[in-house]
N, C-alpha and C positions, 0 to 999 in steps of 0.2 A: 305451623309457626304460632308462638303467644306473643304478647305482649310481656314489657317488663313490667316488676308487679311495683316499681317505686311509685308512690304516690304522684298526683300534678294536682294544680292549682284546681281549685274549687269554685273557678269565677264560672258561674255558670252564662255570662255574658257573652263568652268565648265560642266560636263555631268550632267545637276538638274534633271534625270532621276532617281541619285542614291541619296538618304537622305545622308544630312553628319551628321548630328544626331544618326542616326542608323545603316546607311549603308547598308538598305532597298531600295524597291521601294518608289519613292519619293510622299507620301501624303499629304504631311503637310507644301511644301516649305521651307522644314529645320527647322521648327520649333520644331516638337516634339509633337505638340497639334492639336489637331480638332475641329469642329464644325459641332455638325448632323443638317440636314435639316429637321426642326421640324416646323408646327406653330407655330405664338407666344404666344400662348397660353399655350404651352407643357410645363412643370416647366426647361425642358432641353436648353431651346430656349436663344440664348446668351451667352451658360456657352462654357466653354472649355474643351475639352479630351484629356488623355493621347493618342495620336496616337497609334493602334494597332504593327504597327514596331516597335514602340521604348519601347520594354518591360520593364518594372521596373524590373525584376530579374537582367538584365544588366547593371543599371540604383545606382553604389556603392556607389554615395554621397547620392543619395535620401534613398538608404536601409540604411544609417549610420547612417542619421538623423532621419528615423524610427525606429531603433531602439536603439537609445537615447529615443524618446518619451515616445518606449513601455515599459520601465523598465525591460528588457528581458538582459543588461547587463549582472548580475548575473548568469544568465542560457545559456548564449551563446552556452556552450560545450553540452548541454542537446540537443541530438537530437536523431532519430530512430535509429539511424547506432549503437549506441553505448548503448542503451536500452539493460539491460540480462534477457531472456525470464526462458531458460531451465537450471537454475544456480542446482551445482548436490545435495544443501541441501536441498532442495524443495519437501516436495510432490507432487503428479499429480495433486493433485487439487490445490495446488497452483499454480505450473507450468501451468496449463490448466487457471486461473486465470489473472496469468501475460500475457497470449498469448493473451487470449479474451479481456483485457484489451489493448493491443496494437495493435491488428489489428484496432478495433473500430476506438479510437485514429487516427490510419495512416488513414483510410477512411475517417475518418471527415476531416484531415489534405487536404487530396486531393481532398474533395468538402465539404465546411466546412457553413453544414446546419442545423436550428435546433439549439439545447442545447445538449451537452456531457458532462454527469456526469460521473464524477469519484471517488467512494468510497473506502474506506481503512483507514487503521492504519497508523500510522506518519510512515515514512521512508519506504512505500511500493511500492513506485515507481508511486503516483501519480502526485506528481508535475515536475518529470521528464519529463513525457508523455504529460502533461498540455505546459510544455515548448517549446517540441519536435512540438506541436502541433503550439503554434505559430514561433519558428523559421522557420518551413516551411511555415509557411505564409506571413512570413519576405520577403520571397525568390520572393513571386509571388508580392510585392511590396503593400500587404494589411496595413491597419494603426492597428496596435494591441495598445493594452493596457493590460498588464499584472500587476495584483495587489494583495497582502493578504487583506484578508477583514478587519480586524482591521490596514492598515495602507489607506485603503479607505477611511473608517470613519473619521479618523484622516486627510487625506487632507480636505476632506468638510468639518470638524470643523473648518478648520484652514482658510480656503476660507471665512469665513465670519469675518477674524479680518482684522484691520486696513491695515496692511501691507502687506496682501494676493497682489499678484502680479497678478491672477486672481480673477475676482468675483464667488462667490460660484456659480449663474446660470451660468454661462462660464466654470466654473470646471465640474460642475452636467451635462451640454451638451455635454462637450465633452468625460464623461467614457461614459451614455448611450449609444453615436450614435454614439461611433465608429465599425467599420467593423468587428472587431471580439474582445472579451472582456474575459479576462480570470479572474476568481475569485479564488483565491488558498485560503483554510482554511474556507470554509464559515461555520460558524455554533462557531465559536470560538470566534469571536466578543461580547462586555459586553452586555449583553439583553436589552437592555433600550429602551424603547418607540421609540423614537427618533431613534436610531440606526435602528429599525426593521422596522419603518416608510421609513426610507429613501432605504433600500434596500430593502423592499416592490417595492418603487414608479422607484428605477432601474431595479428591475427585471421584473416588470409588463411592462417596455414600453418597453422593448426587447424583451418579450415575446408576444404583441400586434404587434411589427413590425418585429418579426421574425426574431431577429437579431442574427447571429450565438455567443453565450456563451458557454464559458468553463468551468465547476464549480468541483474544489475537497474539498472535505469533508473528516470528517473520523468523525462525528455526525450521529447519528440513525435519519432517517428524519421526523418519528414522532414527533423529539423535534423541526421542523423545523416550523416558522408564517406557520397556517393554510392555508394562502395565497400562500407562494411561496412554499409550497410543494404540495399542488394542480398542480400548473403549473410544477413543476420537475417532477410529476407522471403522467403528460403528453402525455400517451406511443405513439402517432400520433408525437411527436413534441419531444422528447428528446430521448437521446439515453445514459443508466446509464448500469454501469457495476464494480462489485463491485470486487476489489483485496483482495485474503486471506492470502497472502504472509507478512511475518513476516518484522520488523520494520529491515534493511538491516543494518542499522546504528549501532546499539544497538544489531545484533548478535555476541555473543559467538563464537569464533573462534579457530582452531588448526591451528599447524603448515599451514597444506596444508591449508588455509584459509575456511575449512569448518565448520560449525556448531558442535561446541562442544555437541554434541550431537548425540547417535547412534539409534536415532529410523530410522534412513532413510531406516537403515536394518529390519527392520520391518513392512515394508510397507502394506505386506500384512494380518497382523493381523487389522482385523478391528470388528467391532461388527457384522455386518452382515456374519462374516466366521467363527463365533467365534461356535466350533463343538459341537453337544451334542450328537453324533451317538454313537452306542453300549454300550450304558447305562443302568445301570439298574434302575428303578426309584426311587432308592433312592438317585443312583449318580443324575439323572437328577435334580431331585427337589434339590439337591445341587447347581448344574451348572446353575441352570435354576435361582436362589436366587444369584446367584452371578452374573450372566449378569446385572440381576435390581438392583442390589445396585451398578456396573461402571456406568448403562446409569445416574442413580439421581445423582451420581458423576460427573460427565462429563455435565449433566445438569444444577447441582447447586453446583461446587468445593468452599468447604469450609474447612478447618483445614486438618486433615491425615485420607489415607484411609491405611490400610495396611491389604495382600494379603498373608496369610500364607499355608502351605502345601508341600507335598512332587514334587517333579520337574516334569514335564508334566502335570500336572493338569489345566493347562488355565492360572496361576498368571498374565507371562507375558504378556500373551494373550490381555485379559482386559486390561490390565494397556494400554501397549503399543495401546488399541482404545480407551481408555480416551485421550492420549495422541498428536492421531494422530485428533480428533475430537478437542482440542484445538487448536493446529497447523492451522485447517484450519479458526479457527476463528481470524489468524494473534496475538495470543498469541505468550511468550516469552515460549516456552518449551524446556527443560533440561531434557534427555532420559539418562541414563545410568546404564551401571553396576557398583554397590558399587568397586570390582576390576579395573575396565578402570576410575574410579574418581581417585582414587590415583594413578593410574600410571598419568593421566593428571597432578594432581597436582605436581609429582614427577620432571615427566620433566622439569617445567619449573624452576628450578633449573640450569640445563644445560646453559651454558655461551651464548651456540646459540640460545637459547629458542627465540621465535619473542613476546614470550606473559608475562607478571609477574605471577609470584605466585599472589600475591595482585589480580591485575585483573582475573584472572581464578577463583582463590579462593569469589571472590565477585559475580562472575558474577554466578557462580552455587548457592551459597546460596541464592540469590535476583531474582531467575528464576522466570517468573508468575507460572510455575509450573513445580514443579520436581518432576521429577518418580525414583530412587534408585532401580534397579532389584537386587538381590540376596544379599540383606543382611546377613551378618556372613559370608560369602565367600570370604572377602577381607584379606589380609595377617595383620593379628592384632599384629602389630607394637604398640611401645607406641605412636607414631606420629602418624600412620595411626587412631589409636583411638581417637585422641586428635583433630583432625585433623573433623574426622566425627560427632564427638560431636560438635565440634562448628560449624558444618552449620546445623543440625540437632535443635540445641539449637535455634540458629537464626532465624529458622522458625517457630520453636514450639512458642517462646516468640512473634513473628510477624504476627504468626496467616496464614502463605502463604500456599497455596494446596501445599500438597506434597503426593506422590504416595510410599508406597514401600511393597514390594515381597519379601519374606523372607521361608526359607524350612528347618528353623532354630525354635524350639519353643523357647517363649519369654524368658526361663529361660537360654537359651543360650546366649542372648542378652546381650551386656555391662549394668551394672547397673543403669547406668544414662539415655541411651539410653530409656532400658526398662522400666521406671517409666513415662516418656512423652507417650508412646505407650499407658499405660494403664488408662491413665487420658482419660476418656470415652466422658469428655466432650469436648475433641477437635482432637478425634482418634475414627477411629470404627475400630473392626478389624474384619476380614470374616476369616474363616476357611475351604476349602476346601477340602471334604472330600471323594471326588470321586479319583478311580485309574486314573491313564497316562495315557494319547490317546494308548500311546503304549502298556501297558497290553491291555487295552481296544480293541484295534485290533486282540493282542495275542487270549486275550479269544472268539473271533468269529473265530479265525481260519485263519484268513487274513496275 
């Protein structure tokens, strides 16, 4: 390495042992910059370096002015410190999710090689991560570019009219080849030739020059150009990690700000725990008929499944791992007992309530999927009735999965209720006709 040959001050009063630039060991004769001792031949030969003293993390007009470039404005406050991993309405798989998503993240951040994907449902914490990922690289004085993909598109459209201030090739060279390139939303952009074309020929020369991208999704990547999902599947060169955690935004909340919803208490009912011990086999080939009619639910949730029988027989069982099996597919899922809905709806009557009736009330009937546990168990009010018909109504006429468990037969059932239940064409209903876990243990003796 030499020094720059610009002249400096002639005060021989000065110790030029210490950079006044940095306040380093003096390399650079107060410049700030370098030049390696390369031949001329080397593509390096002539150009200038940041001086290794005078670090860009310290360096706050040049981080300002990068990050005006990078369009990371908007996400300033989006960093790791403030990322929530273990939030308490989360399953472990989701939780295990968000974690494995952020470590990833933080590694690329702090040597940021390769491609990292990032998949998920809207509001799951990938464009936080995305952000996190370049404000620390803001830090180490890298040049980011941070973009949604349809407002990509939309600059190179607009780079080829009259009054583009740069030219489309000057636009088009400077996302490629910059240092690290963030893509937020790929896969949302209109399909058109043109469009797929152009982010083809972006992502192929990043991917040819190995240039570190950030790419989140929340698109299945089979529907992705045959091209650029070749190179995303990459496994040598990209590093993908997919969040199941629910849309944060668009969660249902109580007071304490948690998910309105109680399957969290349920965690451990899942299909794999789901018991068939001390059976006789007629209970089994019961229980055993009713596991395969939650998984083809939970597979392909279409209209109502409902769950009849006397209490302990598995109802909530299943329900509750259909429920936790959408959950992790970052579904909107709404867990309750028919009882704890009306008290939720009750409260928010209360002057302190933080939530409306209106919104509580909208947000359980428009759930991607609600499960209703103990139907006929709720205190049958003329409002509590009136109340459960109409989201009940709402979903039957809207066609949305709904779950419910019921230890009530149907001629218990409110009469309106029960006439939607028995339309076969958009309700199946199981009947479960094996005793309780707990006779069941009785009768071995246990």
């Amino acid at each position: 390495m030499s020094r720059g040959n610009t002249p400096i001050t002639s005060n021989t009063d000065d110790d030029n042992s210490i950079c006044r630039v940095c306040g380093g060991e003096n390399r650079c004769d107060h410049l700030g910059v370098i030049r390696h001792e390369v031949p001329v031949e080397h593509p390096d030969f002539g150009k200038l370096f940041r001086c290794p003293y005078n670090r860009a993390e310290y360096d706050d007009e040049r981080k300002a002015r990068l990050r005006k470039l990078s369009n990371l404005d908007a996400f300033e406050e989006k960093n790791f410190g403030n990322f929530s991993v273990d939030l308490p309405m989360l399953s472990p798989d989701q939780v295990q999710s968000l974690s494995t998503a952020f470590n990833m993240a933080k590694r690329f951040a702090d040597k940021p090689e390769g491609w990292l994907i990032l998949e998920g449902t809207y509001g799951c914490g990938k464009t936080h991560l995305a952000a996190a990922v370049g404000n620390e690289r803001l830090e180490h004085g890298d040049h980011i570019i941070f973009i949604t993909v349809p407002d990509l598109l939309d600059h190179l459209r607009s780079a080829y009219g009259p009054t583009s201030e740069m030219g489309y090739d000057q636009t088009f060279d400077r996302i490629r080849n910059s240092s690290l390139l963030i893509l937020d939303d790929l896969g949302v952009e209109n399909p058109s030739a043109w469009a797929q074309e152009k982010l083809f020929q972006l992502l192929n020369h990043r991917y040819s020059y190995e240039l570190p991208t950030v790419i989140t999704t929340n698109v299945d990547l089979d529907k992705f150009d045959a091209r650029i999902r070749s190179r995303i599947l990459h496994t040598e060169f990209t590093h993908r990690t997919k969040i199941t955690a629910p849309d944060y935004r668009t969660a249902v909340i109580n007071e304490s700000n948690q998910l309105l919803s109680n399957l969290k208490h349920y965690r451990e009912m899942r299909f794999e725990t789901f018991m068939l011990d001390d059976t006789t086999p007629k209970e089994r080939h019961n229980l055993e008929h009713a596991l395969e009619v939650a998984v083809d639910f939970a597979d392909d949730p279409h209209g109502w499944l409902v769950f009849m029988g006397k209490y302990g027989t598995g109802k909530t069982h299943l329900a509750a791992s259909i429920a936790h099996e959408h959950e992790t597919l970052g579904k909107n899922v709404v867990f309750l007992t028919v009882p704890d809905l009306m008290d939720y709806l009750r409260i928010t009557f209360d002057p302190s309530a933080g939530t409306s009736f209106d919104q509580r009330f909208q947000a359980v009937r428009r759930a991607e999927l609600l499960v209703l546990d103990d139907l006929g168990t709720e205190n049958a009010t003329s409002w509590a009735k009136e109340k459960l018909f109409q989201i009940l109504d709402y979903r039957y006429v809207a066609q949305l999965p709904t779950i419910i468990t019921t230890g009530s037969g149907i001629d218990d059932l409110s009469p309106r209720i029960k006439t939607r239940i028995l339309d076969d064409r958009r309700c199946r209903i199981f009947a479960f006709t094996a005793s309780s876990y707990a006779e069941r243990r009785k009768r071995r003796g246990r």
